[in-house]
N, C-alpha and C positions, 0 to 999 in steps of 0.2 A: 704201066698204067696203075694208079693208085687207086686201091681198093679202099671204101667207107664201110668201117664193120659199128653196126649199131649193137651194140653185148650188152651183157650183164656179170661181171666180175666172180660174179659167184656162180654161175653156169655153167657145166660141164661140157656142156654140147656144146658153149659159146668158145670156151677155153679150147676145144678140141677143133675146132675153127681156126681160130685164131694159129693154132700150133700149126695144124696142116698147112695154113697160108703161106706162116710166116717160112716154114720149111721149103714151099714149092720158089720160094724167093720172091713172092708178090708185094709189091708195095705199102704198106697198110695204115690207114688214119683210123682209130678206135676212137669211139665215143662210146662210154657206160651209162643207159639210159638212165641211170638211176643217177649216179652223182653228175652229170653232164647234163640232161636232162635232153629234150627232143624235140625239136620247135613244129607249130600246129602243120606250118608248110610244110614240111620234110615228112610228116606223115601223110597228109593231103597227097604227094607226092606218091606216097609208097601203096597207098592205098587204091591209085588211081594205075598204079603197076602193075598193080597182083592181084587188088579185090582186097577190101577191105575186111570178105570176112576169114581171109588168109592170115591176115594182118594181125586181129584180134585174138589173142587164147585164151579162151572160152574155158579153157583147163586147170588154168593158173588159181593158185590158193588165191589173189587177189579177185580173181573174177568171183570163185565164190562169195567172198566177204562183203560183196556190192550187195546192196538193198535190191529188193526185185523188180523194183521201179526203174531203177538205174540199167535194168537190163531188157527189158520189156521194150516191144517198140523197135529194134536196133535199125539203122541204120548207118550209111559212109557217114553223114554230120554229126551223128551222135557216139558212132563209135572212136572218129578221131579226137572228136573233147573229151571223150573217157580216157583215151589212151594218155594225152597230152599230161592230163592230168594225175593218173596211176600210169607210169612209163611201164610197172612190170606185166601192162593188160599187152604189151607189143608180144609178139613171137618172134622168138629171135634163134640166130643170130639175123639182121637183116643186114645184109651186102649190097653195097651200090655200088659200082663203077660207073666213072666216067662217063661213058657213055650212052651214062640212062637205064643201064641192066639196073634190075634191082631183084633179087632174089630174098625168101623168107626160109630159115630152117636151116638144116647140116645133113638133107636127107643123100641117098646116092646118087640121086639127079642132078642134083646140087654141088655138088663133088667133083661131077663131071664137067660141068659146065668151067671148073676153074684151071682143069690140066694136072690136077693133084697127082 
């Protein structure tokens, strides 16, 4: 089953994903949100998997550098045009498989869920 990993090339935690996968022999199609970029559906998608405010990282140097306006208000429609628009506002790594699973992060839960 072919794994969809949503990264960021410059990610450590993404890269340590990525390795663990590619190690456990899982199939893997990478997209780097940043040069690949993230279509509004595929968020919409991910958002409607996890919760949107899973989705969003609130932590990220980009979040800060948002005007306060820009962050005021949040909600799902307004946090996937932010995301769409700044891809590095995603938490990543996000994982989709086929089958609809869609997971955010590289926490232990997470881990588990792949058979690593």
């Amino acid at each position: 089953m072919t794994l969809t990993v949503y990264h960021l090339k410059t990610c450590d935690t993404c890269r340590k994903a990525i390795k663990a996968l590619q190690g456990a022999e899982h199939e893997l199609s990478l997209v780097d949100v940043r040069a690949d970029g993230v279509q509004a559906q595929d968020l919409e998608r991910f958002a409607k998997a996890v919760g949107w405010e899973k989705l969003l990282n609130t932590r990220s140097t980009t979040w800060r550098g948002l005007d306060d306006a820009d962050k005021a208000d949040m909600n799902a429609t307004k946090a996937v045009a932010l995301m769409a628009q700044h891809p590095t506002l995603i938490k990543r790594p996000v994982i989709e498989r086929q089958d609809a699973l869609v997971t955010v992060g590289w926490t232990k839960d997470v881990q588990a869920g792949f058979e690593l």
